[in-house]
N, C-alpha and C positions, 0 to 999 in steps of 0.2 A: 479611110477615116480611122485615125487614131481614137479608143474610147478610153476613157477615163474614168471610173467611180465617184460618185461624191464619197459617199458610205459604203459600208463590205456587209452591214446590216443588210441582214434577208429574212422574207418569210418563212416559217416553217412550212413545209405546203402540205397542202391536204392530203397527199398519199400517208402520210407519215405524222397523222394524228385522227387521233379515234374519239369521236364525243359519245359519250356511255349516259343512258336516262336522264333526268333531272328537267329542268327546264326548254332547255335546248335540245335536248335527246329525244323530248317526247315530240316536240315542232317537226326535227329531222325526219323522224319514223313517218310522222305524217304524212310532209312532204313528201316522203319516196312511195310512203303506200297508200297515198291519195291522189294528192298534188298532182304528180308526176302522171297516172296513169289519164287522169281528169283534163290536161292540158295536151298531152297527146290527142286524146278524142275530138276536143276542139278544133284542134290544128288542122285534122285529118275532115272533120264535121262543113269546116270554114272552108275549104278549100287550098290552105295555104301550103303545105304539104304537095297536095298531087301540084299543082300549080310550078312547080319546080322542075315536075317533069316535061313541063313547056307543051301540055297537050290541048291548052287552051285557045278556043278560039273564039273570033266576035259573033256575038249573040248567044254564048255558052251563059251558063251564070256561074256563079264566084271569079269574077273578072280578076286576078293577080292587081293588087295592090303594090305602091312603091316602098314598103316599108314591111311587105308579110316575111321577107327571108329574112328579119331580124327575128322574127317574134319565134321563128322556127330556131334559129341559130340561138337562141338563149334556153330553149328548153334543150338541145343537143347539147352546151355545156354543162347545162344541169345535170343531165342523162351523165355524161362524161364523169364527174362527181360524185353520183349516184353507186355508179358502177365501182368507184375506187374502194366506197364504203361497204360494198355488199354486193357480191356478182347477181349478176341477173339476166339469163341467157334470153331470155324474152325481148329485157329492156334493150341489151345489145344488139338484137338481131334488129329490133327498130330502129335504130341508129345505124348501124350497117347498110342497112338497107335505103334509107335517105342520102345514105354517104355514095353507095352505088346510083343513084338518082342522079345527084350532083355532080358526078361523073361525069355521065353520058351529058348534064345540061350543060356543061363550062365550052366554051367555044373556042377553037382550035387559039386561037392568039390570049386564051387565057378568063377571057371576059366572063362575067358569072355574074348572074341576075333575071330572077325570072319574071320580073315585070318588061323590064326591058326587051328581052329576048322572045317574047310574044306580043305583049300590046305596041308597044312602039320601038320596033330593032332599029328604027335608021334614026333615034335621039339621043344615041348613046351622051355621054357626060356632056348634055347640053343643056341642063340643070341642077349645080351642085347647088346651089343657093337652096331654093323648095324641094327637089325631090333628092331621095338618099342612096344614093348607090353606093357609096364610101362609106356612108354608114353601115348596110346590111353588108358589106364585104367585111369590115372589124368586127362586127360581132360573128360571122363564118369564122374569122381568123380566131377568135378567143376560143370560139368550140372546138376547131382542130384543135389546138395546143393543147386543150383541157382533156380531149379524147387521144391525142397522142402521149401524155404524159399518164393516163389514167391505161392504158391498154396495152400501149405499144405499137399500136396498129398504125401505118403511114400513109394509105392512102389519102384520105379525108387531109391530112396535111401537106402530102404533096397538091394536090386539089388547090390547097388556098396558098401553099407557096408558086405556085402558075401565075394563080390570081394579083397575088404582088408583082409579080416580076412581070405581068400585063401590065396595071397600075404605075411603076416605076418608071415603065418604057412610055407613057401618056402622061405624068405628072412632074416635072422637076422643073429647074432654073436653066438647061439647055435650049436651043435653037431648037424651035420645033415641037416645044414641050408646051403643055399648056401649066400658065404657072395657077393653077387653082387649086381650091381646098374645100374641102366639105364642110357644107350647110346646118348637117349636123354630126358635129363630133363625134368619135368613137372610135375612127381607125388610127389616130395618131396611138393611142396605149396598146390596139391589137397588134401594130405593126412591132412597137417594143417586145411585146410579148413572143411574138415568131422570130426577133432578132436572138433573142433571148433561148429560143429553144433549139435554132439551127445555126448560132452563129453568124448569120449572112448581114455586115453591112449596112450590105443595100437597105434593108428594112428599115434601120436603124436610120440611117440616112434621109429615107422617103419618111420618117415619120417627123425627124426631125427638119423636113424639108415643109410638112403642111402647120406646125408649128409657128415658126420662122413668116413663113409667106402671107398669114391672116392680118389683115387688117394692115399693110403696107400700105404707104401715104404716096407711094407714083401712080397710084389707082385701086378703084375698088374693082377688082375681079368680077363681084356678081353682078355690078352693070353690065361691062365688058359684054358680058356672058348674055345678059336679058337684050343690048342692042342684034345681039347676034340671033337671039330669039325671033326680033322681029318686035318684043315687047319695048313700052318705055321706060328709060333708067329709075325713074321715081317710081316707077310700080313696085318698089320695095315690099318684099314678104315682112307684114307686121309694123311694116312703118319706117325702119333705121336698119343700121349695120346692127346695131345692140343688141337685137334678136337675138345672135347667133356669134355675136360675140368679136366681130368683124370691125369695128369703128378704129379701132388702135390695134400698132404691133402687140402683142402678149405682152411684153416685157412694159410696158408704157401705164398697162390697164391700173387701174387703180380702186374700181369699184367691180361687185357681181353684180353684172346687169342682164339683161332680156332671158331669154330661156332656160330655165333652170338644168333643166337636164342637159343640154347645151354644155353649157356652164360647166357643171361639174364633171365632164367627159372631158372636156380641155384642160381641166386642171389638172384632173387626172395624168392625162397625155402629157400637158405641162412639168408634171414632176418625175412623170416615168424617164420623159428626155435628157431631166436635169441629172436625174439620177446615173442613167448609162452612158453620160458624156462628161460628166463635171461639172457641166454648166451653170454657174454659180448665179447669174444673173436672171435666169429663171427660175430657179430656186427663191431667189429675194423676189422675185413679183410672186411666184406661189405664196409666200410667206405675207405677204401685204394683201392679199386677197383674201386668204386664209381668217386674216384678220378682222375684213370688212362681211367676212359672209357670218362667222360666228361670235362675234361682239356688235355687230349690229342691221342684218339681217334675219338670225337666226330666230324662229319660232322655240318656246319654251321642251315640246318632245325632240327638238329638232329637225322638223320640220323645213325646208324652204322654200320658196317659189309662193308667195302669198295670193298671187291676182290669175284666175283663169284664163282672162283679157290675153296674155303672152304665155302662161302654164308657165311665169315665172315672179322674178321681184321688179319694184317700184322702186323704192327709196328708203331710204335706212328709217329704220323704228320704225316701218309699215307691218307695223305684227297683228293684226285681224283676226278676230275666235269665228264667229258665224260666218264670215264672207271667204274663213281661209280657202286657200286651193290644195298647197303643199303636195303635190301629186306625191305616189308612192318611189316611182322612180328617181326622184329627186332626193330625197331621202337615202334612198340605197345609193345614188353618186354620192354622195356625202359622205358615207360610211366606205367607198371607194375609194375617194380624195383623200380623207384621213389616214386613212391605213398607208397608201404612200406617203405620207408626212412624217408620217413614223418609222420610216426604215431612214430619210433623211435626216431627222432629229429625234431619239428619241428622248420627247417633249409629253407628259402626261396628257396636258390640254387638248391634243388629238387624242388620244385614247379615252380621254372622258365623252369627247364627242363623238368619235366612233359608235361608246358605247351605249350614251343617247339615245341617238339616232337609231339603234339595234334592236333596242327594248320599248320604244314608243313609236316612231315616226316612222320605220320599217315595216314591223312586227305588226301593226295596225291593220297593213295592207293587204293583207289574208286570213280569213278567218279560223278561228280555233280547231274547225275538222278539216280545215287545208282544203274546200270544195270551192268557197265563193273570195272575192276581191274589192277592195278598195283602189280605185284612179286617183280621188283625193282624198285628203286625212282633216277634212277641217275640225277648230278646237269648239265650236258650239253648234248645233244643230234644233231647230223645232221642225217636225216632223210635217210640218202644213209647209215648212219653206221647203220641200222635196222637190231636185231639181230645178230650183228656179234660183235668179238672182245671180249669184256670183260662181257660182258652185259650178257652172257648165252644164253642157249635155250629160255625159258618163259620171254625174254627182248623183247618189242614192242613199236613200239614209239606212237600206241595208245593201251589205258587200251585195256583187254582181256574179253571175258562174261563168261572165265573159264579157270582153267589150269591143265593138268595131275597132278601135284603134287600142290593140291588146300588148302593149307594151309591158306593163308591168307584172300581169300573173307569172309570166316564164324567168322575167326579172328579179322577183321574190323569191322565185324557184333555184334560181342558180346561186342567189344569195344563202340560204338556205344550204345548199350542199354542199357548196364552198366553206361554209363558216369556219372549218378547221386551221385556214390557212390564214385566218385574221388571230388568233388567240397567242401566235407565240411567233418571235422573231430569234434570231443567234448572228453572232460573229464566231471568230475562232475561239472566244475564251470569254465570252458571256452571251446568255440566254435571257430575251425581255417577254416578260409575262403580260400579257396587253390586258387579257379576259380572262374574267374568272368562272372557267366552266367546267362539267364533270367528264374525264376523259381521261387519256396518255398521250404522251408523243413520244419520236424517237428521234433525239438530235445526235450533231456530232459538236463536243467543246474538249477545248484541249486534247484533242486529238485522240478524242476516247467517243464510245459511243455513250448515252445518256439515254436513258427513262424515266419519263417525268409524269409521274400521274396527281392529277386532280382530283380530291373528293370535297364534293359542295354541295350544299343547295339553295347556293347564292342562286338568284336575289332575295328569294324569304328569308332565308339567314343567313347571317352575316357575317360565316366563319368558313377559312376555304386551310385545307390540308395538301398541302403537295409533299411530296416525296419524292424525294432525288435520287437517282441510281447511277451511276458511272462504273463503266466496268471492272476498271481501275479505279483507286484512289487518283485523282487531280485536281489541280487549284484553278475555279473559272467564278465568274459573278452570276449571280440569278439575281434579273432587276425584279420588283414587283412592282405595278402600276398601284400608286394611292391615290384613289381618288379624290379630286377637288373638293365634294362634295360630305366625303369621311373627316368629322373634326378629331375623332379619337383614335386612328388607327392604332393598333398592337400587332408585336411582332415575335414569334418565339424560334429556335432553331434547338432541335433534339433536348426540346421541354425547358430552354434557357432563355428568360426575356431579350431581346434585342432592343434600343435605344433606335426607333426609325429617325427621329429630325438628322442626328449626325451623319449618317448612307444616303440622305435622302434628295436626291438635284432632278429639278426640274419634273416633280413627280413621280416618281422612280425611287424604289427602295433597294439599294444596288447589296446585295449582302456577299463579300469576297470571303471566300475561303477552300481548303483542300474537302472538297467532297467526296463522300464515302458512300456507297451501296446502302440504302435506306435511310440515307438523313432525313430527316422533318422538318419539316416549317409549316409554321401555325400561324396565318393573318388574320386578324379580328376587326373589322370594318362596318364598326357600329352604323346603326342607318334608320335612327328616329326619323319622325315623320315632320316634313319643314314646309314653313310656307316661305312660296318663295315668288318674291316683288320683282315685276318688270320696271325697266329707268322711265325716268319721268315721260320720255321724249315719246316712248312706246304708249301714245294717246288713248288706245282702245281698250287697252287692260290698265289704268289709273285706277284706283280704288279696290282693284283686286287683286286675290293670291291664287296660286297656285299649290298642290297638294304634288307634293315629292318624297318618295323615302328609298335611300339611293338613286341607285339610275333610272327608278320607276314613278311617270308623273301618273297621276289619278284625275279620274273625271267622277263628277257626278250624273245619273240616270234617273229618268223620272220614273223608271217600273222600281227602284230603294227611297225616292226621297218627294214621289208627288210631282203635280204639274207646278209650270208657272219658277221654277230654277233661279231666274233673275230675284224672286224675293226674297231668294235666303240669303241671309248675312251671315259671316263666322268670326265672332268678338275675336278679339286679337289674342283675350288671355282664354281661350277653350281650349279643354284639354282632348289631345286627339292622340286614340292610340289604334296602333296598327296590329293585328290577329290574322291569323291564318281562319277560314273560313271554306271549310272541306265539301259544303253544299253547293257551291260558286266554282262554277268553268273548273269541275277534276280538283279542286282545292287551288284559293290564291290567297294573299295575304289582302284584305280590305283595310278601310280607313274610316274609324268610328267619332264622334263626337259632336260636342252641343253646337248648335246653332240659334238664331232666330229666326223666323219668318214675317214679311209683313200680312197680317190678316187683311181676309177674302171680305166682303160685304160690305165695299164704300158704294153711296151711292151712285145707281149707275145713269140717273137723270141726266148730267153732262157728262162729256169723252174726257175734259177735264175737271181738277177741282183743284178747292186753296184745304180742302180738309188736311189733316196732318196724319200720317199714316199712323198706327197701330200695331205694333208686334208683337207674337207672341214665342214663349219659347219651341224649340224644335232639334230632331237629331238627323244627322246628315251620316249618309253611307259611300263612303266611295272607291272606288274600284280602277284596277288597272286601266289607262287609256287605251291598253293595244286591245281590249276586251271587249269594248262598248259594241252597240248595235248586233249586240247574242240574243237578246232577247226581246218581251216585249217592242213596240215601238215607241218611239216619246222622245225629252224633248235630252240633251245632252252639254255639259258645258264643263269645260277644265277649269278655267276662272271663274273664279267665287268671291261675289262682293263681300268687303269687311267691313 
């Protein structure tokens, strides 16, 4: 198979950029000197871990799960990340040694899976529809690649390149092959990724082959698959094909529907294939999807997936504060989707929602000392609805230090170590700035090498200094990303105003010229505090605002503002100013100003009355979303009646 690029636009990747303090510097730290060590004990606590080494047997306890060698393969690419940042002969030897595990467990024709391989060896791929075998093999594939590009080392990759080329020889359009595809996404973009690292095809091929084959109209597979069970075709896992994303070829879809995480793993997949093939017409269905998930699915942190019912979405303008779901995972596929959207187009709009999703609806999902987790991220909470209602089992209204179905701690984790490799893209002869974070990198433009450092301390403030270094004098473009949300940007280069509208397409501040060893550029990306209205169609937040200043939404807490949240109003003309506030979570910036309240002491004879309420004046405090449930308990809410 001949391949083809859409774009030559690549990421900067992680080995080859450095995030230094700041915002994201102190997260990182955490994660590798918390996080990391916190989620190994788990792994190892639960079972999932030794479980690999296939020692289990019936009537043992920690019975292998069809889904734990994902939860392990995302903290191994964490680990893999980890290590690029800062050696760590410990961390290594732990990864090593799992890697030698997996060794011994892969079965002479390649097969690798420890649920399988002990509870049930004789069901192999006799359910891709509910159970994940393609799933925990993508995410195996992501962590080789992450540990072979991070080390050097090849075993662990030759390991998962067996596992493909098992896979390969069980999955295609030949005689003999079973034409199926996973139930739950993930291996179509691991499998680009291994294409990607060893050149091989075939991979490229099989990923583009599980792509292609979902949701084909000469039959639905997962019956197929269920009659051969023995089960009936309408036992449908969750009800429809829509779950999983199964009802239409990809190219046909038109709405994000059933499972969120799902979802945003095919798209991903969707655009990695577009991307290493050319394929233009995946490309336009990413793009029309693109559309429908973040102009009118999309939760205000960005957030998606609003119904626990499917751990996905409903119907457009289904935006919900107390009953959200918005799992953590889902979130981070989002901020994965994006990121590919932007090597295909660089389009601000994915970069604003990348960064969204980064700063609220991610970041939510682990707390400030990197120990405990959030499953889901909903936007209102009172502390008496604790796990009930909508919220699911694994909903708590403080994070968790684990969950039976632990998908997203090691998920945050890998996001987290990775972060370097979302902040900066290049061609041969321009460099795009996605994120504004404190760090360096080291690119190649115009055929020179480049050192590019960042000094910030975006998002408090709202001025980012880069510095260009070329070894050589050469002429290349450095985009800035302006965000949507900045109405004033300013732009200066070695202390000279620059004029941004006329550079400026499609959100992108493209500045061309011969660069010289220590140029300067000075971005100024004012970021008062806004309230910001959901469309009318968005029924559940009518009448209220949201608190935004940049890419950071704010919630209010009843341990700053008192019980009872639903009675504050915030007049339209209150003046609301944001400070840094050094006593709050290490210093955050808060959000201050007048409100009213309705007062407490109507009588309480009837559950109703025609009485007219009362209001008196009041001040509201609020604070980052990704921060809430640090302290006290109580009641929590983003939207603020006006």
């Amino acid at each position: 198979m001949t391949t083809k690029a859409v774009t030559k636009r690549q990421p900067v990747q992680f080995q080859h950029v450095t995030i230094k303090d700041g915002f994201w510097g102190k997260r990182i730290q955490t994660n590798r000197d918390v996080t990391m060590p916190i989620q190994y004990q788990q792994l190892k606590t639960t079972g999932r871990i030794d479980a690999m080494a296939l020692k289990w047997k019936p009537g043992k306890p920690n019975k292998p799960h069809i889904f734990w060698d994902s939860d392990v393969a995302k903290w191994l690419e964490a680990a893999a990340y980890t290590l690029t940042a800062e050696p760590d002969a410990k961390l290594e030897k732990q990864v090593d040694t799992i890697v030698a595990t997996l060794e011994k467990a892969q079965a002479e024709d390649g097969y690798l899976n420890s649920y399988y391989r002990t509870v049930e060896p004789d069901k192999r791929w006799t359910n891709l529809r509910d159970n994940h075998e393609l799933y925990c093999s993508g995410h195996l594939m992501e962590a080789a690649v992450a540990y072979f590009r991070a080390t050097g080392k090849r075993a662990f990759l030759d390991v998962m390149c067996r596992n493909a080329d098992h896979i390969g020889r069980v999955f295609g359009p030949r005689r003999g092959q079973k034409r199926g595809y996973p139930g739950h996404q993930e291996i179509e973009l691991a499998l680009v990724k291994l294409f990607d690292v060893t050149g091989n095809e075939d991979y490229l091929e099989l990923a583009r082959f599980f792509v292609d084959e979902r949701g084909r109209k000469d039959g639905d597979y997962f019956k197929k698959e269920a009659r051969a069970r023995g089960q009936a075709p309408a036992a449908y896992a969750h009800g429809t094909p829509t779950y999983n994303q199964a009802h239409a070829p990809v190219r046909e879809q038109t709405k994000v529907v059933g499972h969120a995480v799902r979802a945003m793993y095919l798209y991903c997949g969707m655009a990695d294939v577009a991307a290493s093939t050319g394929d233009k017409t995946l490309l336009k269905a990413c793009k029309r999807l693109w559309h429908n998930a973040t102009q009118e699915r999309m939760h205000v942190t960005g957030g998606i997936g609003p119904t626990a019912a499917n751990e996905g979405f409903t119907m457009d303008y289904d935006l919900p504060t107390e009953g959200a779901y918005l799992e953590t995972c889902a979130a981070i596929g989002l901020v994965f989707w994006a990121h590919r959207m932007l090597q295909a187009e660089l389009d601000g709009n994915y970069g604003d929602v990348m960064e969204l999703a980064l700063y609220n609806g991610v970041i939510s999902g682990v707390s400030q000392e990197g120990d405990h987790f959030f499953y889901g991220n909903p936007l209102a909470v009172h502390p008496e609805m604790n796990g009930t209602r909508h919220q699911g089992p694994d909903y708590h209204y403080r994070r968790s230090e684990w969950f039976g179905c632990a998908c997203c701690p090691p998920n945050v984790a890998r996001l987290l170590a990775s972060l370097g490799s979302y902040i900066y893209s290049s061609t041969r002869s321009e460099l795009s700035v996605h994120l504004y974070i404190n760090g360096q990198a080291e690119v190649e433009l115009a055929g020179q090498p480049v050192t590019v450092v960042q000094n910030t301390a975006y998002p408090d403030k709202d001025t980012v200094r880069l510095t260009v270094s070329p070894a050589k004098p050469a002429a290349f473009t450095v985009a800035l990303r302006i965000p949507a949300w900045c109405r004033k940007p300013a732009l200066q280069v070695n202390g000279k105003a620059v004029a941004i509208g006329p550079i400026t397409r499609k959100g992108y501040a493209r500045i061309k010229r011969t660069w010289q060893a220590s140029d300067k550029v000075l971005l100024t990306l004012p970021m008062p505090v806004e309230r910001i209205v959901a469309p009318p169609q968005a029924r559940q937040t009518c009448g209220r605002v949201a608190l935004k200043r940049g890419p950071v939404v704010y919630c209010l807490e009843e341990v700053d503002n008192g019980k009872a949240l639903n009675d504050i109003r915030l007049p339209r003309d209150a003046k609301l100013t944001a400070a840094m506030d050094r006593s709050l979570f290490d210093g955050t910036v808060v959000v201050r100003g007048a409100a009213v309240r309705r007062k407490a002491g109507r009588s309480k004879a009837a559950l109703y009355s025609s009485e007219a309420p009362a209001f008196e004046k009041a001040r509201i405090t609020a604070i980052p979303y990704s921060l809430w449930a640090h302290r006290a308990a109580g009641e929590m809410q983003v939207w603020v009646r006006e």
